[in-house]
ZADO-1210 file (C-alpha; in nm, 4 decimals, padded with zeros to 6 digits):
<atoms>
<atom x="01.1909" y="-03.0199" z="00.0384" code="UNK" pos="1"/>
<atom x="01.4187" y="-02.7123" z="00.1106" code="UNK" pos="2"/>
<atom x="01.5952" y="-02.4478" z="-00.1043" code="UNK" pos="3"/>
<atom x="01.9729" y="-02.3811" z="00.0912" code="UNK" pos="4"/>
<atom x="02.1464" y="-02.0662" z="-00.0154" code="UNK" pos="5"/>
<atom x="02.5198" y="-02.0204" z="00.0904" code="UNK" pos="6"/>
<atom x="02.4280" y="-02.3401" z="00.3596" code="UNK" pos="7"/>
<atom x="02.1804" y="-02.1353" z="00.5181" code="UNK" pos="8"/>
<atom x="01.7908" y="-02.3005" z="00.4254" code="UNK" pos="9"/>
<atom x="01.5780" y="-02.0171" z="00.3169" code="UNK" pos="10"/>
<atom x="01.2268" y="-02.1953" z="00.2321" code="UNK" pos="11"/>
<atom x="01.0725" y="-02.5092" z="00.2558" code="UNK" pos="12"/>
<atom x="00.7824" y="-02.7531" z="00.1014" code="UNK" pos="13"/>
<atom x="00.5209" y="-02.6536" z="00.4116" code="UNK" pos="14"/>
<atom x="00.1422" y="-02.6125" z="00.4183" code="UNK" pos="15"/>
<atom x="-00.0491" y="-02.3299" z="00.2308" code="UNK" pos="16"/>
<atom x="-00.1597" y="-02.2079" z="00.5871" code="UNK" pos="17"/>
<atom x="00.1949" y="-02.2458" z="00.7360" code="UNK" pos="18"/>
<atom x="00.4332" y="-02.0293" z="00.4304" code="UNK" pos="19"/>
<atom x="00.1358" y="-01.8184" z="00.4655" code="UNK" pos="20"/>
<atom x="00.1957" y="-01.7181" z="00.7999" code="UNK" pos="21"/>
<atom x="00.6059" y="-01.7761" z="00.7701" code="UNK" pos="22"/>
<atom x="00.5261" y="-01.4970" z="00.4832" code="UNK" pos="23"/>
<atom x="00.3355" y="-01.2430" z="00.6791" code="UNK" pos="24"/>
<atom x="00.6135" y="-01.2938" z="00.9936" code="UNK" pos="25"/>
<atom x="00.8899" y="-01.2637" z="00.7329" code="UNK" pos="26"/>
<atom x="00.7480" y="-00.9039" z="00.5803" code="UNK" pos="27"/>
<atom x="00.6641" y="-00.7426" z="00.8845" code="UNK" pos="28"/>
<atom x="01.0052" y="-00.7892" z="01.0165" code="UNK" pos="29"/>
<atom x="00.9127" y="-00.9937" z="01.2782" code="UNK" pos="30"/>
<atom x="01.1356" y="-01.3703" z="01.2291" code="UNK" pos="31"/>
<atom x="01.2034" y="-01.4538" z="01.5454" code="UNK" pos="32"/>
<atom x="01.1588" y="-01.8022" z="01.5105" code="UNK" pos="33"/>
<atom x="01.4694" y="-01.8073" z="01.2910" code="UNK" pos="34"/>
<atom x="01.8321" y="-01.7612" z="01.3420" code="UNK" pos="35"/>
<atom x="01.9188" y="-01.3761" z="01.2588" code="UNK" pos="36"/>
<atom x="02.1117" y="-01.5489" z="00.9149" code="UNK" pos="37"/>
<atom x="01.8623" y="-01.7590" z="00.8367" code="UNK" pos="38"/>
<atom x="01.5974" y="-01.4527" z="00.8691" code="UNK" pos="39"/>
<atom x="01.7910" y="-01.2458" z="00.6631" code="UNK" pos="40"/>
<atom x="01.8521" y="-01.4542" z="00.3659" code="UNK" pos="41"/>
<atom x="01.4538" y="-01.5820" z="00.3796" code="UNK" pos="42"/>
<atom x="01.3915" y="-01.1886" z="00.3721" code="UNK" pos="43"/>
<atom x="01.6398" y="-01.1386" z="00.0946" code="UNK" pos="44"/>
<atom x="01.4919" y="-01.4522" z="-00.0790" code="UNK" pos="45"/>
<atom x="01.0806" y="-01.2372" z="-00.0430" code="UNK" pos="46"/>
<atom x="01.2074" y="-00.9574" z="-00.1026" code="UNK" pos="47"/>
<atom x="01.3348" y="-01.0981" z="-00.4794" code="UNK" pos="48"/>
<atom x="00.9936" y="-01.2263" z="-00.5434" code="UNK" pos="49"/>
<atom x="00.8079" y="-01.0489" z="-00.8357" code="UNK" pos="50"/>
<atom x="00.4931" y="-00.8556" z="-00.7538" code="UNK" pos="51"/>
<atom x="00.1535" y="-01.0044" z="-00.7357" code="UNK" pos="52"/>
<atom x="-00.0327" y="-00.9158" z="-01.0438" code="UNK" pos="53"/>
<atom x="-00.0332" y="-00.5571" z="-01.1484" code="UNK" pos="54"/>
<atom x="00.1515" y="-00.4872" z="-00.8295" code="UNK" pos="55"/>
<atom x="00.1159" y="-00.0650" z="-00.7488" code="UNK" pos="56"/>
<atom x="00.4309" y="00.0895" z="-00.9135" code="UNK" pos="57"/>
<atom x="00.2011" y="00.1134" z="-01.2584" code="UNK" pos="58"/>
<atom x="00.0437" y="00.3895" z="-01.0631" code="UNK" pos="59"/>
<atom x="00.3142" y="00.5932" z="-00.9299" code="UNK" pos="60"/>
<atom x="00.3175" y="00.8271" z="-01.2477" code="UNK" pos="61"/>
<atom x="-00.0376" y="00.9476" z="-01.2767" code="UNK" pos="62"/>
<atom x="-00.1139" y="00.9493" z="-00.8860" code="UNK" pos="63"/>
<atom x="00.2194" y="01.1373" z="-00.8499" code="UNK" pos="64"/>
<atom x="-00.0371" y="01.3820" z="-01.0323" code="UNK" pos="65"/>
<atom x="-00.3276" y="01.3625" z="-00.8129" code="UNK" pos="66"/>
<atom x="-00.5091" y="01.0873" z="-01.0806" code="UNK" pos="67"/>
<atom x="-00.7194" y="00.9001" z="-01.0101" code="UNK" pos="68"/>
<atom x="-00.7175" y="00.9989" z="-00.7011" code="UNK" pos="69"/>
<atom x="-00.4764" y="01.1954" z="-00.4216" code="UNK" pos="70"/>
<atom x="-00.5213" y="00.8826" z="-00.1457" code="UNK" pos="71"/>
<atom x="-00.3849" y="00.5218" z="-00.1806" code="UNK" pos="72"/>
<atom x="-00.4666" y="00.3019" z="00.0960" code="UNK" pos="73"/>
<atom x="-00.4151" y="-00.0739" z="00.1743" code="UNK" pos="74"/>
<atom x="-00.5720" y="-00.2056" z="00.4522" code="UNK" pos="75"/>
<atom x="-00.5485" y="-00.5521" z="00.6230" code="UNK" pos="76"/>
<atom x="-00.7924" y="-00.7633" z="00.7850" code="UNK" pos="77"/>
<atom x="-01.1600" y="-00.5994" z="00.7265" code="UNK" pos="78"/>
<atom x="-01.3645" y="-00.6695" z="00.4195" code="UNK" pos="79"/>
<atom x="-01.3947" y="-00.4024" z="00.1374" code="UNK" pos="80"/>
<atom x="-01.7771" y="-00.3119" z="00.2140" code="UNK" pos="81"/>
<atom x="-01.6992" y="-00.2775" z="00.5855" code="UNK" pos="82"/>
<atom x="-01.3880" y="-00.0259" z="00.5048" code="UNK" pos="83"/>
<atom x="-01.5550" y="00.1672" z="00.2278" code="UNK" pos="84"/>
<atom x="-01.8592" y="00.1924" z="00.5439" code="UNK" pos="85"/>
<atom x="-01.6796" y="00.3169" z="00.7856" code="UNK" pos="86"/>
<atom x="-01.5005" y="00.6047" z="00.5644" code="UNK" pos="87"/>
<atom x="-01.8403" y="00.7491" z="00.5144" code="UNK" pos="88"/>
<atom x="-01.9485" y="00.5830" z="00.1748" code="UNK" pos="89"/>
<atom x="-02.3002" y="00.5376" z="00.0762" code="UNK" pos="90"/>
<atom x="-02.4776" y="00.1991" z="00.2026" code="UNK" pos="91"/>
<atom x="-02.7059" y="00.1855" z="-00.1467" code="UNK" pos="92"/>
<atom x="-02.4262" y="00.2482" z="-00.3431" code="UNK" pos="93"/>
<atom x="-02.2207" y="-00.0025" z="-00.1960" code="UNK" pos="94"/>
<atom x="-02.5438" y="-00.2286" z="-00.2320" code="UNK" pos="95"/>
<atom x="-02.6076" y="-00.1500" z="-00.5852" code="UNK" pos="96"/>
<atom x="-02.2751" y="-00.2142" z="-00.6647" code="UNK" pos="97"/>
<atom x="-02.1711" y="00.1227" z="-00.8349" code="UNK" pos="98"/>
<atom x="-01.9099" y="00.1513" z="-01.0406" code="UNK" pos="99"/>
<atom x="-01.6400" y="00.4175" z="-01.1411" code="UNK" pos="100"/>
<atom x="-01.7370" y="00.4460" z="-01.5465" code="UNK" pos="101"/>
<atom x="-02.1044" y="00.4933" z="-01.4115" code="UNK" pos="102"/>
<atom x="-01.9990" y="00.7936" z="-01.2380" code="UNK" pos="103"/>
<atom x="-01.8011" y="00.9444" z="-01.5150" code="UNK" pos="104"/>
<atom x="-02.0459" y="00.9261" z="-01.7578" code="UNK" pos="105"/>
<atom x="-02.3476" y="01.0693" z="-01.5631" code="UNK" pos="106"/>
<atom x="-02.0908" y="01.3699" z="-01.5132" code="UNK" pos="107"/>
<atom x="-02.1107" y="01.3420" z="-01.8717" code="UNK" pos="108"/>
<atom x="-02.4463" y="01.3736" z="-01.9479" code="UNK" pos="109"/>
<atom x="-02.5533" y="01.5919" z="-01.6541" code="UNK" pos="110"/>
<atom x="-02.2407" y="01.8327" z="-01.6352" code="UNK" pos="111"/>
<atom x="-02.2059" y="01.7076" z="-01.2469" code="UNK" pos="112"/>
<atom x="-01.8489" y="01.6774" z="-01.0786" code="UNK" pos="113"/>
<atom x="-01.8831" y="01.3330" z="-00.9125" code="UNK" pos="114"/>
<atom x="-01.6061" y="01.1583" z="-01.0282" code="UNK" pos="115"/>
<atom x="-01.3758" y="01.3953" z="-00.7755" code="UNK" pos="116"/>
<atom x="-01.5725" y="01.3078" z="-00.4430" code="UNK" pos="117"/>
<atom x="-01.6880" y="00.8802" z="-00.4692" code="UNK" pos="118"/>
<atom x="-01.4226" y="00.6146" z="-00.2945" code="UNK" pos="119"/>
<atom x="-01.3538" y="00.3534" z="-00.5113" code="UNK" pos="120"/>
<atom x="-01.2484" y="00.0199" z="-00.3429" code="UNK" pos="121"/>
<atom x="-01.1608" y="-00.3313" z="-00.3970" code="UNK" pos="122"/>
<atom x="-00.9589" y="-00.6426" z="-00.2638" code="UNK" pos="123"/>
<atom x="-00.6635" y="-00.7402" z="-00.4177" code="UNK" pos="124"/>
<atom x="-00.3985" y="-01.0621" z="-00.2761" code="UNK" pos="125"/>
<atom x="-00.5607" y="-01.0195" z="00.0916" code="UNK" pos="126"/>
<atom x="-00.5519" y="-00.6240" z="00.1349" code="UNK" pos="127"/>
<atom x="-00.8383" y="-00.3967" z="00.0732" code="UNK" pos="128"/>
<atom x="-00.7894" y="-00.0769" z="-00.1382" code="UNK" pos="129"/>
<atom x="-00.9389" y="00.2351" z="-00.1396" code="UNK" pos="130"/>
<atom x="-00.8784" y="00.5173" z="-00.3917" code="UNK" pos="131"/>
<atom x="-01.0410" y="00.8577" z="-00.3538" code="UNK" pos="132"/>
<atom x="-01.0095" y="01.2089" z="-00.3534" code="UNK" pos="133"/>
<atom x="-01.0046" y="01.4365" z="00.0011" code="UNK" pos="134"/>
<atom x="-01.0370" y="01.8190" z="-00.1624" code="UNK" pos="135"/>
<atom x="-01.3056" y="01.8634" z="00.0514" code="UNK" pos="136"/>
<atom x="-01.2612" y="01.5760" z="00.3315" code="UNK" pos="137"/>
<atom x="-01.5794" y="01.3779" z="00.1731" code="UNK" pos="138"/>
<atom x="-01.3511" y="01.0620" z="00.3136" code="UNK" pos="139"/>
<atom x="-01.1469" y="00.9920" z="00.5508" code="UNK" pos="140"/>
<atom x="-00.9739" y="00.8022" z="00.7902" code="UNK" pos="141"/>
<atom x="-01.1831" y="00.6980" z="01.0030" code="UNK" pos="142"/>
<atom x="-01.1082" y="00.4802" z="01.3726" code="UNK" pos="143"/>
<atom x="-01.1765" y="00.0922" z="01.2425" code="UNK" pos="144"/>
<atom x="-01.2445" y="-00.1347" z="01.5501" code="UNK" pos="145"/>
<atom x="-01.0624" y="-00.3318" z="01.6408" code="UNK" pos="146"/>
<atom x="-00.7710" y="-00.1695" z="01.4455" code="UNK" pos="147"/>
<atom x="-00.6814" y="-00.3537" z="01.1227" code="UNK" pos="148"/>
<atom x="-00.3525" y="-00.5714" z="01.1433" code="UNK" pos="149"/>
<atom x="-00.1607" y="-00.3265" z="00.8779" code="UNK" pos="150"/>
<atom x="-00.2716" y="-00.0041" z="00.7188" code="UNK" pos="151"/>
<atom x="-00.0696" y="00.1936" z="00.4534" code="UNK" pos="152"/>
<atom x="-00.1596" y="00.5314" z="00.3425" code="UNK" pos="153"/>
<atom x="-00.0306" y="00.6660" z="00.0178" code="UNK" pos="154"/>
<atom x="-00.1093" y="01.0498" z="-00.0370" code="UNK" pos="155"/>
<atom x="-00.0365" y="01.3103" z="-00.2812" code="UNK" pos="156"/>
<atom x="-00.0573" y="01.6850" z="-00.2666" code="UNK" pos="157"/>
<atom x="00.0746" y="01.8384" z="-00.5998" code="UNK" pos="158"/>
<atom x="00.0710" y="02.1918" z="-00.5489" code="UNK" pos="159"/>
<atom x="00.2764" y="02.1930" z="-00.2137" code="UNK" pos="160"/>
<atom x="00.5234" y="01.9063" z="-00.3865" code="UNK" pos="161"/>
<atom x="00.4094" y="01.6405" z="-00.0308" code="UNK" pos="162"/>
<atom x="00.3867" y="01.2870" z="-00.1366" code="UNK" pos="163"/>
<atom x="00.3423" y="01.1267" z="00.1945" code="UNK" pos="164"/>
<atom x="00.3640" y="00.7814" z="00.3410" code="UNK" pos="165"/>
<atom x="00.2388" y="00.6473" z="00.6320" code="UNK" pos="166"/>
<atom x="00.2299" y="00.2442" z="00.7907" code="UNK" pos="167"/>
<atom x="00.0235" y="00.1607" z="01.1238" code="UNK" pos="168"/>
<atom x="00.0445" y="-00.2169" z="01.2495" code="UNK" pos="169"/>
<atom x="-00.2260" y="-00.3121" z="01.5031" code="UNK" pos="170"/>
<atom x="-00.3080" y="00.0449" z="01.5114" code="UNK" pos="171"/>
<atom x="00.0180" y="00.1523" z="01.6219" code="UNK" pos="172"/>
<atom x="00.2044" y="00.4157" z="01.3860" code="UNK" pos="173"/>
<atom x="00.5462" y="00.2994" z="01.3359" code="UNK" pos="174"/>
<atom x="00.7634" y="00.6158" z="01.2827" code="UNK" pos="175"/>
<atom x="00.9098" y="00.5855" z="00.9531" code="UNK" pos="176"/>
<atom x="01.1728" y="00.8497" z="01.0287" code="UNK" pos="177"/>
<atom x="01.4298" y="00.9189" z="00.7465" code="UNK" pos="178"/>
<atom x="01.7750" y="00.8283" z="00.8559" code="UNK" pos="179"/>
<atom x="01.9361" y="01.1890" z="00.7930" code="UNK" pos="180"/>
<atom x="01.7052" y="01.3471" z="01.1169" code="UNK" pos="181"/>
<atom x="01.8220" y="01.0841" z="01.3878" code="UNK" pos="182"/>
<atom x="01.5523" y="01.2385" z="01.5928" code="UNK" pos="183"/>
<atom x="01.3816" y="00.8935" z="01.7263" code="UNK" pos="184"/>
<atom x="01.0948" y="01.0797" z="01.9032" code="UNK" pos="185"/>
<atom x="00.9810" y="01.2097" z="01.5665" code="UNK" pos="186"/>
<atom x="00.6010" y="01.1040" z="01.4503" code="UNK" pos="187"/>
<atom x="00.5329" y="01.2788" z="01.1146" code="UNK" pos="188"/>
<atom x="00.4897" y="01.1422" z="00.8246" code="UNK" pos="189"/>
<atom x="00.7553" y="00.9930" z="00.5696" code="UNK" pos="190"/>
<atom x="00.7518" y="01.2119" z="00.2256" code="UNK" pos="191"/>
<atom x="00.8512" y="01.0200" z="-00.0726" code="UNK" pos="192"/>
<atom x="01.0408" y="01.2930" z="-00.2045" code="UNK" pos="193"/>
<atom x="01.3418" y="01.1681" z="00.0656" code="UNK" pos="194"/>
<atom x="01.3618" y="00.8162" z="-00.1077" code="UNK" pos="195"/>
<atom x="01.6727" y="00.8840" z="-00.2895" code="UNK" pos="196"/>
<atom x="01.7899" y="00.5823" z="-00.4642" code="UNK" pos="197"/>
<atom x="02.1250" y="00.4061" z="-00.3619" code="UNK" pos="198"/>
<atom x="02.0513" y="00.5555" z="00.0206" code="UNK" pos="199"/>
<atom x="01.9113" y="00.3251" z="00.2758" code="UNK" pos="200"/>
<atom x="01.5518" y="00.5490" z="00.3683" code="UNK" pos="201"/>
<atom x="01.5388" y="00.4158" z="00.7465" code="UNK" pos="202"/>
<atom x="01.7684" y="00.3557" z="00.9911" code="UNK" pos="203"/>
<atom x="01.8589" y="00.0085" z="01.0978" code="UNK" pos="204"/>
<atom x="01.6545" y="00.0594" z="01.4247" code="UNK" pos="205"/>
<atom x="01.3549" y="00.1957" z="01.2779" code="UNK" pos="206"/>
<atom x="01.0316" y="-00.0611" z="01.2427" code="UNK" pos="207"/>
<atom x="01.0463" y="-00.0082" z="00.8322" code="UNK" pos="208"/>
<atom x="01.4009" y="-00.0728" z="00.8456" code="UNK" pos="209"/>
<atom x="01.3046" y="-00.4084" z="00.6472" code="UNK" pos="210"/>
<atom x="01.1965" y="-00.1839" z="00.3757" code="UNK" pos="211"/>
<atom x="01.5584" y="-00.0836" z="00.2635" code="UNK" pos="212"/>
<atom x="01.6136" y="-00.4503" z="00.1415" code="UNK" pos="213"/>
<atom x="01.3063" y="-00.4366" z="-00.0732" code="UNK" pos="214"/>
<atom x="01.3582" y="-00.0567" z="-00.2070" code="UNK" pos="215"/>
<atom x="01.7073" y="-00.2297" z="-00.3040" code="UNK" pos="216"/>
<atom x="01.6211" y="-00.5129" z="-00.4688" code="UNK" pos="217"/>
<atom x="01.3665" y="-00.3387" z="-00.6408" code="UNK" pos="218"/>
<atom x="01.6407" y="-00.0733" z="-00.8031" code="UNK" pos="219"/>
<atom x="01.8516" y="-00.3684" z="-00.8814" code="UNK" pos="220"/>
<atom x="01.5659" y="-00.5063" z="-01.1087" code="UNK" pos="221"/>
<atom x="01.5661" y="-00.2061" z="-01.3236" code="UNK" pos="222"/>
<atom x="01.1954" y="-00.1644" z="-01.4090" code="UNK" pos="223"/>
<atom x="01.1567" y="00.1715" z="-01.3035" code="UNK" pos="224"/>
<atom x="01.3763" y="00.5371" z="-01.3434" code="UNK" pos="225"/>
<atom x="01.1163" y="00.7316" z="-01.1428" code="UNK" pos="226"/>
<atom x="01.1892" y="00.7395" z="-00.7723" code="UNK" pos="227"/>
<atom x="00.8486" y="00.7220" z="-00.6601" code="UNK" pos="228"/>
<atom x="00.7516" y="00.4261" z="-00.8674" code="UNK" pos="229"/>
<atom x="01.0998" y="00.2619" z="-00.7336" code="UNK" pos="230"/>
<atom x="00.9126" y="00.3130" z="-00.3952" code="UNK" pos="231"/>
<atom x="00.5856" y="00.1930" z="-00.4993" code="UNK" pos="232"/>
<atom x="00.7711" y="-00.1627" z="-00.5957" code="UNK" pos="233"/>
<atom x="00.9425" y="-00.1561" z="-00.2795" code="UNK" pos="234"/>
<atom x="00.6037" y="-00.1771" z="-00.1429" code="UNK" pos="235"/>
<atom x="00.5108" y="-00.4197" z="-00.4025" code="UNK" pos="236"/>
<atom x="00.8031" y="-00.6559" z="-00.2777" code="UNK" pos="237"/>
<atom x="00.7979" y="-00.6220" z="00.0999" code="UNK" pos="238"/>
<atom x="00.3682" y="-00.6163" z="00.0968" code="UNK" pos="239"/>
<atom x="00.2318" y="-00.7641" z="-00.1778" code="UNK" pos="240"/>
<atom x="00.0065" y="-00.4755" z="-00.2808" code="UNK" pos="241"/>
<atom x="-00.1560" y="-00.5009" z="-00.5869" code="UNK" pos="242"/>
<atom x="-00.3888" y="-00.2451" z="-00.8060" code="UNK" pos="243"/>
<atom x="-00.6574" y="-00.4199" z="-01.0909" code="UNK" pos="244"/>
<atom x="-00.5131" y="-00.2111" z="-01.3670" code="UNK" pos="245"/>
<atom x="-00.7361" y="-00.2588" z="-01.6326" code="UNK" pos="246"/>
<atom x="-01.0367" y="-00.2660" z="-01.4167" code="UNK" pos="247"/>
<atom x="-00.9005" y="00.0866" z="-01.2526" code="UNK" pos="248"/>
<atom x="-00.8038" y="00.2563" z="-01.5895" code="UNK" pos="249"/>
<atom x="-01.1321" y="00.0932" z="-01.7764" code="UNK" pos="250"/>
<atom x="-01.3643" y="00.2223" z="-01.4524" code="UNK" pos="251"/>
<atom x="-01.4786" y="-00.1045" z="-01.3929" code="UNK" pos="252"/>
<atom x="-01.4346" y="-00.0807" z="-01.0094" code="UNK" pos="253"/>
<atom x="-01.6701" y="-00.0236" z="-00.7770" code="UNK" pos="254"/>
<atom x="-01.7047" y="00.3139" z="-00.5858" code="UNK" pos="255"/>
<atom x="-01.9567" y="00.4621" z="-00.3929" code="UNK" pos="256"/>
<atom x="-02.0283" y="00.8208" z="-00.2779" code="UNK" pos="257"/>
<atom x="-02.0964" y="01.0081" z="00.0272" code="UNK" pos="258"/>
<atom x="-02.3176" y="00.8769" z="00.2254" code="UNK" pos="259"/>
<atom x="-02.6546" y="01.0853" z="00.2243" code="UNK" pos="260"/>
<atom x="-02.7557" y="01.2800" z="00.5309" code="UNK" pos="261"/>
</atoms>
């Protein structure tokens, strides 16, 4: 079976294992088994799809304010326990299988300040996710070998107003330059506070270029007024992150703190 749009096929009836991977080649921007018109409507026809579950733009608001925590991250490939090991978290915690509301209410009861320095975590639709706090660098990123397939990093600094985006593939940074700086050689990071709805954020040649077609589609649908949760469904649409909302706002993720030393 195939779906034609405009004479140009933009899905067929395949194999779970093969529209998975036609999926994952189709979001990173990389469909070079397909004819450039055929690529670009099968993008146009993912990037239309609704989020997966909660999706991330539900967020946008409150991290915006450095809660629940100042650090988003999505990370593809490694399992949840092995991430949440290698950014320093606590084996026995990780063991026990701690979890956020635990945390909050000992702080509670024993006056303590916990809540700011434990990483929660989770899987959600094939990524891991960590949330967490850096005021005082308990966590961070740490070198994962061999490099995941496709990290994103989502962090928010209030007081300076830096709301900052960053994508590695393989490892690789891929220079999310805004389109306004033409400077190609440029490495920072990409602050959120450029998005500006209506504008294309990347350049045609940049690697996130792809991203324009999802920030687009996502202001077409009209769910959001805030520019940084238009950006957070862009990422919705062109990744398929997702945050357990309930479980998140409830506390009924897991966490773990620093490891001991």
């Amino acid at each position: 079976m195939t779906f034609v749009r405009d004479r140009v096929v933009v899905a067929e009836l395949r194999s779970v294992a093969e529209i998975d991977w036609l999926e994952d080649r189709a979001r990173t921007a990389r469909q070079s088994h397909m004819p450039p018109k055929q690529a670009a409507a099968f993008e146009e026809f993912l990037a239309r799809q609704g989020p997966v579950g909660d999706g991330v733009a539900w967020i946008a608001g409150s991290w915006r304010r450095q809660q629940p925590f100042t650090k988003l991250e999505f990370i593809k490939g490694p399992t949840a326990e092995d991430v949440a090991l290698a950014y320093g978290a606590d084996a026995q915690d990780i063991a026990d299988g701690l979890l956020l509301h635990q945390v909050e209410e000992q702080d509670e009861r024993e006056g303590t300040d916990d809540l700011t320095r434990v990483l929660a975590f989770g899987e959600e639709n094939g990524w891991t996710w960590l949330g967490y706090h850096d005021f005082d660098h308990a966590f961070s990123r740490r070198p994962l070998d061999p490099p995941p397939e496709q990290q994103i990093t989502l962090g928010a600094t209030m007081a300076k107003a830096i709301y900052a985006f960053s994508y590695f593939e393989d490892g690789v940074y891929q220079n999310p330059f805004p389109v306004e700086d033409g400077a190609e050689d440029r490495r920072d990071m990409y602050e959120l506070i450029w998005y500006t709805p209506g504008e294309a954020p990347f350049a045609p040649e940049a690697p996130l270029s792809f991203l324009n077609l999802h920030l687009r589609i996502a202001e077409k649908a009209g769910n959001w007024t805030d520019n940084i949760a238009l950006f957070f469904e862009g990422l919705e649409r062109a990744f398929g992150l997702a945050l357990p909302r309930d479980a998140i706002t409830t506390g009924n993720v897991r966490c773990a703190r620093p490891a001991r030393r």
